[in-house]
C-alpha positions in Angstrom: -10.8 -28.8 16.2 -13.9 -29.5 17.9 -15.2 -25.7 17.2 -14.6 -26.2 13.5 -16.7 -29.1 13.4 -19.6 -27.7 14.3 -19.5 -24.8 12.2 -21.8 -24.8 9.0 -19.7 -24.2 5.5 -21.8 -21.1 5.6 -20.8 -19.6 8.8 -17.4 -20.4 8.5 -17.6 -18.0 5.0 -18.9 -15.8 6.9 -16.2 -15.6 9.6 -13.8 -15.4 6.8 -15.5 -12.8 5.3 -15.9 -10.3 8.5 -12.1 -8.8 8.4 -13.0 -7.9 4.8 -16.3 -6.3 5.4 -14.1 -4.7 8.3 -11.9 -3.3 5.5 -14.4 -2.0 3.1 -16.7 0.0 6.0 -12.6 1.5 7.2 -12.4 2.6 3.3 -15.9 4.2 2.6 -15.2 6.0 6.2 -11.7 7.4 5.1 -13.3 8.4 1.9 -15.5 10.0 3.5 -13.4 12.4 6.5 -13.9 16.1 6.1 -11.8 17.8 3.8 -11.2 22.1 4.7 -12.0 23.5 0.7 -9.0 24.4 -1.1 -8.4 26.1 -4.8 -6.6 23.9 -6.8 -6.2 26.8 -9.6 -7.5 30.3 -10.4 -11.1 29.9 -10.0 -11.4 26.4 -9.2 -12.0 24.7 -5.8 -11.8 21.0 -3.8 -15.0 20.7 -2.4 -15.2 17.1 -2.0 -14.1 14.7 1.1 -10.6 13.6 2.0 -10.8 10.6 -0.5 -12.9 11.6 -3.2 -13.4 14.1 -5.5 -15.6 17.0 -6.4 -14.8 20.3 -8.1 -16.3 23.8 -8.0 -15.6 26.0 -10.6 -16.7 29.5 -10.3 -17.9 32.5 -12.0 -19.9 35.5 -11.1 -22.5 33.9 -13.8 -22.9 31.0 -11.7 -20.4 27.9 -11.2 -20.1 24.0 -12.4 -19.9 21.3 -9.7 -17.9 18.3 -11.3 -19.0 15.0 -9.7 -20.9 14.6 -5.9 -18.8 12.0 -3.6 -20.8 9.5 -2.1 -24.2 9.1 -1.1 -23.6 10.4 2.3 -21.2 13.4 0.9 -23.7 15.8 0.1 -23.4 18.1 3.6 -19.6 17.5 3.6 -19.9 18.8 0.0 -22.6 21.5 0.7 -20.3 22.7 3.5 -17.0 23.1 1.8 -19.0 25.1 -1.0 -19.8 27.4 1.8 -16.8 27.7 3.4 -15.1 28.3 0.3 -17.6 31.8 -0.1 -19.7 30.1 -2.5 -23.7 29.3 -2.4 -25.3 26.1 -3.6 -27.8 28.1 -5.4 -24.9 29.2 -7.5 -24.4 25.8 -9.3 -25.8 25.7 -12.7 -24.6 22.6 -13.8 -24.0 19.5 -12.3 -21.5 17.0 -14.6 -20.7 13.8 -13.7 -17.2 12.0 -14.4 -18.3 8.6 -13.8 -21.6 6.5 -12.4 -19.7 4.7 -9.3 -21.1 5.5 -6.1 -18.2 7.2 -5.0 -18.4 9.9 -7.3 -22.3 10.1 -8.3 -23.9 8.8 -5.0 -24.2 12.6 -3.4 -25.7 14.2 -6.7 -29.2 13.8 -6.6 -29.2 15.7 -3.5 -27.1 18.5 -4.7 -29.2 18.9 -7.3 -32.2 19.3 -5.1 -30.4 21.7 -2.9 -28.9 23.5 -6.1 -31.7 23.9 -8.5 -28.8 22.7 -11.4 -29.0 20.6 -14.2 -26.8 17.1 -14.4 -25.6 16.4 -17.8 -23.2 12.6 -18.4 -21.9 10.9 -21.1 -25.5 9.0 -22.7 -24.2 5.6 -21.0 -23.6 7.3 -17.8 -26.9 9.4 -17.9 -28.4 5.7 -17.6 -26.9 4.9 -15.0 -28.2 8.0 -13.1 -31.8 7.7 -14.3 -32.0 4.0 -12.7 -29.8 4.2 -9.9 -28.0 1.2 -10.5 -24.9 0.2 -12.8 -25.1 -1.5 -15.9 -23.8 -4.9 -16.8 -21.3 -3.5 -19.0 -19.7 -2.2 -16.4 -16.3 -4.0 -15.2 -17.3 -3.7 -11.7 -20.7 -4.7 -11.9 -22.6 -6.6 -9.0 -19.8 -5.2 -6.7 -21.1 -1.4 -6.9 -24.0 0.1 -4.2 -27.3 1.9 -6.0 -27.3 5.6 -5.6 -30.5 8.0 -5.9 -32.0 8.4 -9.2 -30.8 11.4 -11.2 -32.9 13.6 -13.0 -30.6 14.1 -16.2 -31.2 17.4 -18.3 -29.0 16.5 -21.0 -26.2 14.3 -23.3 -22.9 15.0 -23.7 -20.5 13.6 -26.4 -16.7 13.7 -27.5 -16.3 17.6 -27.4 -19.7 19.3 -26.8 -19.3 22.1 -24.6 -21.2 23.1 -21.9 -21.1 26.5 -20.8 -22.1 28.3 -17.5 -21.7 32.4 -18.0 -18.4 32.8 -18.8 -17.3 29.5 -18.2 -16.8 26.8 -21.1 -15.4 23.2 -20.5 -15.5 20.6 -23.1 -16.3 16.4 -22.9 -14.0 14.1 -23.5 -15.0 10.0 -23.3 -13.1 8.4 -20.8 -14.3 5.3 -21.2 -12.2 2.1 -19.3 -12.8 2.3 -15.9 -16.8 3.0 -16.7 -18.5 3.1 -19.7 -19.5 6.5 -20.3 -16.3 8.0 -18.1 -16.2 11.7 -19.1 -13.3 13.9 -18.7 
């Protein structure tokens, strides 16, 4: 009793909040174990961590990386490409699913290691020019900034973006972000 009294309203919020914070760091970590590359389907390939995801998909033309983890990703990332036989250099395009951290935090690095362009829905492509999430978004004030994004271009319900041989078409998504891209 006598302990409580001398904490501050402050500091005992702040106790509280420690387990939480606990929590959250124990997430971001298991989202972020290594991950040995696997194909999910003819010529596409997990390249992300254990918790998050990030697709390769190849062609002898050059291949599309869908989505780049979290802002500490990119060497997980950059090593499962390799292990899978693949070369950063390879990726041509760079397409994001949706501005969280989780998922767009590692891809201003790839592209600087890759040499691709980014392309996101026009909300999303915002999002990756400032760094930081919207108020639109339902989760905003709760997400971390990533690195700016240089974005080459706008995609829209159906426009196709094509890589060599490859072809894969947008689809809006929006409800967990705006500007979600399937």
């Amino acid at each position: 009793m006598i302990f409580r009294k001398t904490l501050v309203p402050g500091m005992v919020a702040a106790l509280v909040a420690l387990p939480l914070l606990a929590q959250v760091l124990t997430k971001r970590e298991r989202w972020n174990e290594p991950q040995k590359p696997f194909k999910v389907f003819g010529n596409t390939w997990w390249v992300g961590t254990h918790g998050v995801g990030t697709v390769l998909i190849t062609s002898p033309q050059g291949h599309i990386l869908i989505d780049g983890g979290l802002p500490e990703s990119g060497p997980q990332i950059l090593s499962s490409i390799r292990a899978a036989g693949f070369d950063i250099k390879d990726v041509k395009l760079i397409v994001n699913s949706h501005v969280h951290y989780d998922h767009a935090g590692g891809i201003a690095e790839l592209q600087r290691l890759s040499g691709a362009r980014v392309v996101a829905s026009e909300s999303s492509a915002k999002v990756l020019r400032e760094g930081v999430s919207g108020r639109d978004d339902p989760q905003y004030g709760q997400l971390d900034p990533i690195a700016k994004v240089k974005v080459d271009g706008i995609v829209k319900e159906g426009d196709q973006q094509k890589v060599g041989a490859l072809t894969i078409t947008a689809h809006m998504t929006g409800g967990h972000t705006p500007g979600g891209t399937s």
